[in-house]
Structure formats: structure tokens, C-alpha cells
C-alpha positions as semicolon CSV with decimal commas, in nm:
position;residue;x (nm);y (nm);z (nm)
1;X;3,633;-4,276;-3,065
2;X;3,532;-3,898;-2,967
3;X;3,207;-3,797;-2,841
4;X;2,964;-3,719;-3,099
5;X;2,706;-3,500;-3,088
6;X;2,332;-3,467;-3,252
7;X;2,425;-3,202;-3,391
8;X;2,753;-3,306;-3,557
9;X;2,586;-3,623;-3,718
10;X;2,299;-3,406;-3,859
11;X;2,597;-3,228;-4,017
12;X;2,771;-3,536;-4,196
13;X;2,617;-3,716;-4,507
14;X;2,455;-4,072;-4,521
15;X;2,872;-4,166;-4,659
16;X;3,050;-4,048;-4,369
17;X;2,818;-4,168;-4,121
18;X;2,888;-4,526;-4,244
19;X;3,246;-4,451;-4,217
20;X;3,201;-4,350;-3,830
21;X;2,994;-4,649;-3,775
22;X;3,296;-4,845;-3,920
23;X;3,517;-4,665;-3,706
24;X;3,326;-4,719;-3,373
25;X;3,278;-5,129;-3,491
26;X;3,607;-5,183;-3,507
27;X;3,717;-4,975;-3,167
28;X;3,425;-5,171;-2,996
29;X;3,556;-5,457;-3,150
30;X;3,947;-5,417;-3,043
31;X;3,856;-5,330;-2,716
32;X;3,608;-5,646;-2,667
33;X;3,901;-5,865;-2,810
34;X;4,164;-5,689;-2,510
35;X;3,880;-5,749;-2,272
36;X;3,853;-6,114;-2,316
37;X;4,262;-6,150;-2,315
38;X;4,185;-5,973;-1,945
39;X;3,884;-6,203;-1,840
40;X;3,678;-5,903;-1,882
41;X;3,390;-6,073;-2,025
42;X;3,105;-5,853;-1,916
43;X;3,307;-5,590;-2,101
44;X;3,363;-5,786;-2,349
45;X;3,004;-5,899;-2,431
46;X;2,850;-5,548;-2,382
47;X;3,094;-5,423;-2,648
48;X;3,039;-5,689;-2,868
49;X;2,671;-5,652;-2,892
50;X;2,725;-5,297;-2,964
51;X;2,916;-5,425;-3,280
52;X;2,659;-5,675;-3,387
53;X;2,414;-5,353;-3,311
54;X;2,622;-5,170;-3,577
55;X;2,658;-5,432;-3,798
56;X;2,278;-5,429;-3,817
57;X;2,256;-5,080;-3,859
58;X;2,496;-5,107;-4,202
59;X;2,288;-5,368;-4,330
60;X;1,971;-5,156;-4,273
61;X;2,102;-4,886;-4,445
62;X;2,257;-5,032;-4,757
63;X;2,104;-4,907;-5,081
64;X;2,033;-5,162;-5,302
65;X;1,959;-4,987;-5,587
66;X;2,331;-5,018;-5,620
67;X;2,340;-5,342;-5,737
68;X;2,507;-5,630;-5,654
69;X;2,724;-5,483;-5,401
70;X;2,458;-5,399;-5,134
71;X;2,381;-5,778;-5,173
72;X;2,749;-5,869;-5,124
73;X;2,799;-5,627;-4,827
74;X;2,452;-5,755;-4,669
75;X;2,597;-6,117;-4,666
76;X;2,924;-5,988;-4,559
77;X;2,799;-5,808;-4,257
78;X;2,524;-6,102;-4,158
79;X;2,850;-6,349;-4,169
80;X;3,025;-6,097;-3,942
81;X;2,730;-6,040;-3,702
82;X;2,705;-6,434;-3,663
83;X;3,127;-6,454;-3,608
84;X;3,122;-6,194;-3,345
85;X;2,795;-6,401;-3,152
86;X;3,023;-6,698;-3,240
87;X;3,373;-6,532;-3,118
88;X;3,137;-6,401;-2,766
89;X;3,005;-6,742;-2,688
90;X;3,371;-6,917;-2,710
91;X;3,539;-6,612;-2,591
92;X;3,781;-6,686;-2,883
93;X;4,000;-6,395;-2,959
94;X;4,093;-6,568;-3,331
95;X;3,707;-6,561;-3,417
96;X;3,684;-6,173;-3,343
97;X;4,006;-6,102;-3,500
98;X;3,903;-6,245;-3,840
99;X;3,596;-6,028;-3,815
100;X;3,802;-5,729;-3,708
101;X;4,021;-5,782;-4,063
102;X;3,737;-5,810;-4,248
103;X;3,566;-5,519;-4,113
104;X;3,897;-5,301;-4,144
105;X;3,956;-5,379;-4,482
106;X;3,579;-5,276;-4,555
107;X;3,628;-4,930;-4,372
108;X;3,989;-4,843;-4,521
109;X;3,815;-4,934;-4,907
110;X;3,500;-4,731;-4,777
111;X;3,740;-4,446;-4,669
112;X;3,942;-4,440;-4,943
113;X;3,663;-4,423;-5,205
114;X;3,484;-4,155;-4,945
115;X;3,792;-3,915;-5,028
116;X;3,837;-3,985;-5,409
117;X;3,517;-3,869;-5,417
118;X;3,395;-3,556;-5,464
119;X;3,214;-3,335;-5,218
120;X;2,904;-3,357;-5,353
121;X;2,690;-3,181;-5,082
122;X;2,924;-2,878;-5,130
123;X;2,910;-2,929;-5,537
124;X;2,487;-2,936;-5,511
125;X;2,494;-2,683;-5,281
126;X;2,689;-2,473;-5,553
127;X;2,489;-2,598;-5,800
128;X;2,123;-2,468;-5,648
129;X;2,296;-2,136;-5,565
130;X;2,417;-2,102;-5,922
131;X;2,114;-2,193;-6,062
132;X;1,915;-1,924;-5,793
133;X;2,128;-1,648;-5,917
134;X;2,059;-1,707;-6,283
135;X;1,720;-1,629;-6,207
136;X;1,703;-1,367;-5,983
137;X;1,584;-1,030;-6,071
138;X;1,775;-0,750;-5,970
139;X;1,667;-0,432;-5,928
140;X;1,930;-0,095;-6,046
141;X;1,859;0,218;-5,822
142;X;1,963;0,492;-6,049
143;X;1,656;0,357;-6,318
144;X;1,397;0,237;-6,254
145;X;1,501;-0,107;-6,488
146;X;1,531;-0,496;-6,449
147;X;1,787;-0,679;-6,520
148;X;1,789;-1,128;-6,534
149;X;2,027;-1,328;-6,439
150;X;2,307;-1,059;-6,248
């Protein structure tokens, strides 16, 4: 995964961050999984945590005002976080690998929905300009006049 700045994450809505967290998870999680195939398990462990880190991090922030699927996602990333403490203890590749498809799936639904979707920062953003300019009084320099909504 790049290097990502302050400033570019300030940038991104609450939807794409999840999708970068995604992203890093499963990089983290590929790259434990090659390190424990080498008998790197320091590596292996310190990149693991940092999934179960993220893992905790999309449970925090699911809205569950959605309904049932923030309950379904929160059980689905607790049963990952305990299979990835499970895969690091038993330095079993199979374990992590199940969590990796899992998690995959999750981010390629999340990303697909994330681009059907419209942009709806740019689309409010429109929206409060639009409604500014209805209401803006403008001044004409020949008279001495006002004019709404031009």
C-alpha cells in the first residue's frame, strides 16, 4: 500500500476510508501469511496485530443505524479478529487464508457498491452552492437595483 498522508485522509469520506482500511488488512494480511511460509514470525505477528488493529477499527466505526448489516459485519469482523489471533498462535497459513477470503470478498462488495454509488460529497457540495446562489443578492452597476436569485 502507498504512503498516506494526513492530509489525503482528511480529503476522503468516512466510505473510502473503510475501503483503504480493507486494502491495508488484507496487504498486512498477505504479507504476514508469506512471512510465516519464511519463518518470519516476528514479521509475521507484528503484521498480524496490525490487522486485528484494523479489524477493530471497522467494527468501531460501523453505523448501526443501518440495520441489520452493521450487526452482521460486527460479528463478521470479531470472528475474523479471533481467526487471525488463532492463525498467529498456530502459525497456520490455512487459518489466515480463510480470513484473507473473507475479508477480500468484503472489500471487492464494499468497492463495488463504493463506485455504483454516487459522489455524494461532490452532489451536496453542488447542492449548497445551488441553493447559495438562489439567494444571493446581486447588485447591477448601471442602476442602482436588486435583483434575487441571479
Amino acid at each position: 500500500m502507498d504512503f498516506i498522508t494526513k492530509e489525503l485522509i482528511y480529503q476522503k469520506s468516512s466510505q473510502e476510508i473503510t475501503s483503504l482500511l480493507y486494502e491495508a488488512a488484507i496487504d498486512d494480511l498477505t504479507n504476514a501469511i508469506d512471512d510465516i511460509h519464511q519463518k518470519k514470525y516476528i514479521d509475521s505477528n507484528i503484521k498480524l496485530k496490525n490487522v486485528n488493529d484494523i479489524l477493530q477499527r471497522l467494527g468501531v466505526g460501523l453505523n448501526y443505524d443501518a440495520g441489520i448489516i452493521a450487526d452482521q459485519l460486527d460479528a463478521l469482523y470479531n470472528y475474523m479478529a479471533d481467526r487471525v489471533i488463532e492463525g498467529n498462535l498456530r502459525k497456520d497459513p490455512a487459518i489466515l487464508r480463510e480470513v484473507l477470503e473473507i475479508l477480500t470478498r468484503i472489500s471487492d462488495a464494499w468497492n463495488t457498491a463504493l463506485k455504483e454509488k454516487p459522489n455524494t460529497k461532490a452532489d451536496l457540495k453542488r447542492q449548497k452552492t445551488n441553493a447559495y446562489e438562489k439567494h444571493v443578492l446581486v447588485y447591477e452597476r448601471d442602476e442602482n437595483t436588486v435583483e434575487e436569485g441571479k
